[in-house]
Backbone as CSV, one residue per row, in Angstrom:
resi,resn,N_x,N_y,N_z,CA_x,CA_y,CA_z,C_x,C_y,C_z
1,UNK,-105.272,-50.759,-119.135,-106.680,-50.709,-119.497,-107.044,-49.327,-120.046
2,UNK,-106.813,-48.210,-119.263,-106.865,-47.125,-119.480,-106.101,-46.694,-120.872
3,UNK,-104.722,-46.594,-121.147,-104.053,-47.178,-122.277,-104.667,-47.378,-123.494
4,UNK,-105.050,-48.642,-123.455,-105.631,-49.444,-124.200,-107.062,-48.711,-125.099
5,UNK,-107.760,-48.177,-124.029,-108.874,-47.526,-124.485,-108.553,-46.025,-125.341
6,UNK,-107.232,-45.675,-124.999,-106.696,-44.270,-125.764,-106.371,-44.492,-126.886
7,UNK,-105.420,-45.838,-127.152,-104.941,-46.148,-128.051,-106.020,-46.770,-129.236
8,UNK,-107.278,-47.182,-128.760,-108.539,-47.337,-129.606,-108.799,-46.201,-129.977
9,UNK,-109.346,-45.493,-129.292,-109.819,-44.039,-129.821,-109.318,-43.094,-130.715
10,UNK,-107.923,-43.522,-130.254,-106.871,-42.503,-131.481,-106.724,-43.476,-132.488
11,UNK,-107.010,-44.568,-132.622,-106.776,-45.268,-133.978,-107.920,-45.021,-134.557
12,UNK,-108.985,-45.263,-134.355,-110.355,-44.839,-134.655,-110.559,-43.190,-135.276
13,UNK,-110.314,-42.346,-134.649,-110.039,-40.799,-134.902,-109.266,-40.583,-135.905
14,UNK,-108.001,-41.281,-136.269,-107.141,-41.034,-137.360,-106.955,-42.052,-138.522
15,UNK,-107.125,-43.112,-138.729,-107.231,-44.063,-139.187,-108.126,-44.460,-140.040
16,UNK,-109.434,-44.374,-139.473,-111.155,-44.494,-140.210,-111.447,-43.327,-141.241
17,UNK,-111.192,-41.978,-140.307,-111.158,-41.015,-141.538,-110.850,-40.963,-142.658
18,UNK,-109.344,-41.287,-143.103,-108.475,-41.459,-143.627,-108.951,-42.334,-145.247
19,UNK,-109.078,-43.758,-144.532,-110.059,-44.785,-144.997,-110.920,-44.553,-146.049
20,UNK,-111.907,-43.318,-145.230,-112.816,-43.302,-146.251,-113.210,-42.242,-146.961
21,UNK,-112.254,-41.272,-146.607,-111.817,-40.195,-147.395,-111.147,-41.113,-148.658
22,UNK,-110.104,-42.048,-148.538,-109.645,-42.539,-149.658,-110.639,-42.913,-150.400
23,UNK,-111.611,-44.472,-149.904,-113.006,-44.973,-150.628,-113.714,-43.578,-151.454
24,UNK,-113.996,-42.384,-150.927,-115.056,-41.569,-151.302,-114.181,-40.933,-152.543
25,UNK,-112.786,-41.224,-152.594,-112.037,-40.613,-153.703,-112.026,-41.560,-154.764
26,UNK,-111.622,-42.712,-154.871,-112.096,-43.871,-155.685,-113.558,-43.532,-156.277
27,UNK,-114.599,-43.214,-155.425,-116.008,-43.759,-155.611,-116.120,-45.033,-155.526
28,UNK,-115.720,-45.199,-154.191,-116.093,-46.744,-154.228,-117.345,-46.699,-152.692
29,UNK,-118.060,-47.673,-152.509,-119.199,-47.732,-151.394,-118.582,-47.372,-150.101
30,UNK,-118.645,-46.926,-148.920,-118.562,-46.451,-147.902,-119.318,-47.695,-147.095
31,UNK,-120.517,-47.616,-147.276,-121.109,-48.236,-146.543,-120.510,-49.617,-145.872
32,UNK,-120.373,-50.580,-147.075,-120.228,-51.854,-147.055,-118.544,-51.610,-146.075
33,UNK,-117.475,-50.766,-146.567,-116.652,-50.851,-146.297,-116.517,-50.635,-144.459
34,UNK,-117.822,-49.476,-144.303,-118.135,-49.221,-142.593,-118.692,-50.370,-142.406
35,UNK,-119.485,-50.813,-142.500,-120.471,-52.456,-141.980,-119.264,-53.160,-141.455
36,UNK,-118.278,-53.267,-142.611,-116.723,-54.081,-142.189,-115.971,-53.802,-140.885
37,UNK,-116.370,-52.639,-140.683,-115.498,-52.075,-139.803,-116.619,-52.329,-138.173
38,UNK,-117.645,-51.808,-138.727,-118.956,-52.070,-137.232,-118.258,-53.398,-137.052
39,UNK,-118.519,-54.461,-138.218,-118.500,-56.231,-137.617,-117.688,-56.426,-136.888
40,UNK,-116.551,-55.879,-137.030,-114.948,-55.983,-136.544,-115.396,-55.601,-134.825
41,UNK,-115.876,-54.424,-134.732,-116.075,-54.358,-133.631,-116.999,-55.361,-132.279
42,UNK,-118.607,-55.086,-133.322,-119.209,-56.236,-132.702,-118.712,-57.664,-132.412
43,UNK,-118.176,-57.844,-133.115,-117.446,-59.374,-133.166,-116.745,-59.206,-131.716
44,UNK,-116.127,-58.174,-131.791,-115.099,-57.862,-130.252,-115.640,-57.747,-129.417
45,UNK,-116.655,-57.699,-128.947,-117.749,-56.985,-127.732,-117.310,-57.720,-126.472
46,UNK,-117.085,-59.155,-126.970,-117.724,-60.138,-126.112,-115.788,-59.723,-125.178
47,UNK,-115.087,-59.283,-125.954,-114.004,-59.697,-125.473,-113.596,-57.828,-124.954
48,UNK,-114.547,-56.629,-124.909,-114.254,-55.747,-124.544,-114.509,-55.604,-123.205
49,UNK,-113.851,-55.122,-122.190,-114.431,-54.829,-121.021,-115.580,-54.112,-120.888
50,UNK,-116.329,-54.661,-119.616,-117.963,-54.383,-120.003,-117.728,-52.788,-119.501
51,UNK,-116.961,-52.383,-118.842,-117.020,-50.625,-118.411,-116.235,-50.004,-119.481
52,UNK,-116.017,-50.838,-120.969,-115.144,-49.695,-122.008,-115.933,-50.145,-123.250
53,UNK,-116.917,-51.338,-122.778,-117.609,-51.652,-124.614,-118.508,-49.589,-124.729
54,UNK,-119.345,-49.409,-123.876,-120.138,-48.409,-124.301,-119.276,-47.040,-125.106
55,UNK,-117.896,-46.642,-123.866,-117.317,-45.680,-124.498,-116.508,-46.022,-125.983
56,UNK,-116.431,-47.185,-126.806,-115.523,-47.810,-127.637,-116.721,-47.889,-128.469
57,UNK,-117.565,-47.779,-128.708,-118.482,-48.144,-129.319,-119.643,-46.368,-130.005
58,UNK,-119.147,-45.517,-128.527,-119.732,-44.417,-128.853,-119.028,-43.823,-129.586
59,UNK,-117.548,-43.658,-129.277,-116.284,-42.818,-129.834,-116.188,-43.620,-131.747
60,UNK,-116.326,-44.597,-131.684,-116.700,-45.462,-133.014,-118.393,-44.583,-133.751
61,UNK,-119.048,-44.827,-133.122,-120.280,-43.768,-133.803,-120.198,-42.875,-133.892
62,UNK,-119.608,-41.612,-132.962,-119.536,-40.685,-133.570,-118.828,-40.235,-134.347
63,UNK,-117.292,-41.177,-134.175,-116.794,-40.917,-135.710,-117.139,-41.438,-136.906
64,UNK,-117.858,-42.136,-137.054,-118.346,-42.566,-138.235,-119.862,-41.755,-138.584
65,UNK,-120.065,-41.210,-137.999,-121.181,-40.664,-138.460,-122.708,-41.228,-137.695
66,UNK,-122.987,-40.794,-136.602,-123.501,-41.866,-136.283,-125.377,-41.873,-136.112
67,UNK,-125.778,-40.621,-136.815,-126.591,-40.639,-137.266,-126.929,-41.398,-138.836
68,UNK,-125.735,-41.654,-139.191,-126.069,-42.631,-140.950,-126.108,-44.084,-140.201
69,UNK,-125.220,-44.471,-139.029,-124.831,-45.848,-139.051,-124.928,-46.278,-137.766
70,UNK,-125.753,-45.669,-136.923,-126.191,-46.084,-135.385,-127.384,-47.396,-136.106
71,UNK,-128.153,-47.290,-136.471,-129.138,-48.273,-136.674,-128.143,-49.539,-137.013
72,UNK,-127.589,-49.385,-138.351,-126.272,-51.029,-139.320,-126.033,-51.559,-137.812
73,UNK,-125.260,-50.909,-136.628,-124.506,-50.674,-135.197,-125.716,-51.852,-134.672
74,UNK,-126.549,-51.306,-134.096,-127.537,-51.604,-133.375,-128.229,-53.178,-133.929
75,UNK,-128.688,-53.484,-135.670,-128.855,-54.370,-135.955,-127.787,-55.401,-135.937
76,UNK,-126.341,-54.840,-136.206,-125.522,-56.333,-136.071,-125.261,-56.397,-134.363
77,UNK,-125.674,-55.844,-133.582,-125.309,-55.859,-132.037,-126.809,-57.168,-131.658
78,UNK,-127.805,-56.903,-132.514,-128.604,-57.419,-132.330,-129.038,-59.182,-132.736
79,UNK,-128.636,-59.258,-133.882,-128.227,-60.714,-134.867,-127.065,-61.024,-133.965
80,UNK,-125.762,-60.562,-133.197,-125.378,-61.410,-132.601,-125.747,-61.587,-131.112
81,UNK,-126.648,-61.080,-130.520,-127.634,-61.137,-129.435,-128.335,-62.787,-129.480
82,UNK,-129.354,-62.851,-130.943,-129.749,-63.119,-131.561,-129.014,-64.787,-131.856
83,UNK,-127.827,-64.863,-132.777,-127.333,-65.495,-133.171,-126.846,-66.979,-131.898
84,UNK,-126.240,-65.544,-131.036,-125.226,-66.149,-130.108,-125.865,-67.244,-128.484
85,UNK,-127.629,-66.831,-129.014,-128.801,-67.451,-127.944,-128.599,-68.938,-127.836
86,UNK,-128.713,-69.423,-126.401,-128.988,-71.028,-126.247,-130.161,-70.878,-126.935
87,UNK,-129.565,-72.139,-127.927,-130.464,-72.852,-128.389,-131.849,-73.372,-127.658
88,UNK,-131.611,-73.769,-126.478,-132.627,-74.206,-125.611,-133.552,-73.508,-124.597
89,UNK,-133.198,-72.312,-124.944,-134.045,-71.570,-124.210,-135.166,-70.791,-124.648
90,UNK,-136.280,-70.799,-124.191,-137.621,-70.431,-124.813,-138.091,-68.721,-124.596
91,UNK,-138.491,-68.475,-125.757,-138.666,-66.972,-125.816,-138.864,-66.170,-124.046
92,UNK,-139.840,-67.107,-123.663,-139.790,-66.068,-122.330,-138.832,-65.910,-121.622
93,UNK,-137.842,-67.224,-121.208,-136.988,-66.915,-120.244,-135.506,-65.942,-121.460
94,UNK,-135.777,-66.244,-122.596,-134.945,-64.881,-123.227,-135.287,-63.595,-122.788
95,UNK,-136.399,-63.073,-123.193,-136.690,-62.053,-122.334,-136.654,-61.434,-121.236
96,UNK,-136.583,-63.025,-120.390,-137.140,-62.438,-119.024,-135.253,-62.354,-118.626
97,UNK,-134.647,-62.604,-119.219,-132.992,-63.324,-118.668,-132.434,-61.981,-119.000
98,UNK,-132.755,-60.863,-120.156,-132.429,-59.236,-120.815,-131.077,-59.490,-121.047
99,UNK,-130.565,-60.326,-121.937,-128.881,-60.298,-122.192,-128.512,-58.845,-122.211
100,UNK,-127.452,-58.941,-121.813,-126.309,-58.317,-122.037,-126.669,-57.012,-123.217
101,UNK,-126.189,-57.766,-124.269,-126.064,-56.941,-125.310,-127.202,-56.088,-125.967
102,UNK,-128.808,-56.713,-125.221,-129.878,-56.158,-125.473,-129.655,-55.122,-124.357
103,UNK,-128.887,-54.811,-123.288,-129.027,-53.304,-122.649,-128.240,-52.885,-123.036
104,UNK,-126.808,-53.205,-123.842,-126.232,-52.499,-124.220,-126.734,-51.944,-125.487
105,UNK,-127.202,-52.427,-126.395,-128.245,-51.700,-127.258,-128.727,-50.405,-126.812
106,UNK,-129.708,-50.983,-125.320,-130.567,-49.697,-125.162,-129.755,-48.658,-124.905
107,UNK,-128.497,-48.770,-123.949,-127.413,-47.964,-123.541,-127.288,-47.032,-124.588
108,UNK,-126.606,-47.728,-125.818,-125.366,-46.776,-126.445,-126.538,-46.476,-127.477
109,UNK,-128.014,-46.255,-127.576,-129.175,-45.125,-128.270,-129.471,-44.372,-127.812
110,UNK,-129.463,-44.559,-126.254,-129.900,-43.373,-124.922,-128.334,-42.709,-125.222
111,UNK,-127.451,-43.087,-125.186,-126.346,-41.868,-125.006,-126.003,-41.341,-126.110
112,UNK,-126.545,-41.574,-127.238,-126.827,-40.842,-128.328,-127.456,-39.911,-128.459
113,UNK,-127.818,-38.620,-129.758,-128.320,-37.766,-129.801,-129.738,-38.093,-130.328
114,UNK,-130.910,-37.766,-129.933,-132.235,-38.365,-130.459,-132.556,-37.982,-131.903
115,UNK,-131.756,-37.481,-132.562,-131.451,-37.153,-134.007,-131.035,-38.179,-134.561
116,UNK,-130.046,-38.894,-133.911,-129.174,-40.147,-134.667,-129.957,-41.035,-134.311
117,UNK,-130.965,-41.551,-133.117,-132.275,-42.221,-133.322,-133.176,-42.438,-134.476
């Protein structure tokens, strides 16, 4: 587990850079190519351990910059909040039920810098 979470971080740290140092040499978009990379993650959430989504997710923002791309972060964390809702359940007891991924939202903005807010 422990492992696992090193071996993210150092792929992330050496890997992403790399990436888009190449893109920014092309001139090709950054953005779209990071969005690719957020989805990849969000998509994973469900399957990260809930005591390593926050640190996997911060170590991901701050290498990417995470005053440009904490918000992109936060909205696709949110559409699949969003997306992933029983159908049958009515706004209040959504609210009142605070998934998951809506505190992890609040989480990984509070452990951010209020700049990248």
């Amino acid at each position: 587990d422990n492992y696992s979470l090193q071996v993210v971080a150092k792929t992330v740290e050496t890997v992403i850079p790399v990436l888009l140092e190449t893109k920014e040499a092309r001139g090709e978009s950054c953005f779209e190519f990071i969005a690719a990379i957020l989805r990849v993650f969000v998509d994973a959430l469900p399957h990260i351990p809930r005591h390593r989504q926050l640190p996997v997710f911060k170590h991901l923002l701050t290498t990417l910059d995470s005053e440009t791309y904490l918000h992109a972060a936060l909205i696709m964390l949110l559409e699949q909040c969003v997306l992933s809702g029983d159908k049958k359940t009515t706004p209040s007891k959504f609210v009142d039920a605070a998934p998951a991924t809506l505190l992890f939202c609040l989480t990984l903005a509070r452990c951010l810098s209020a700049l990248d807010q």
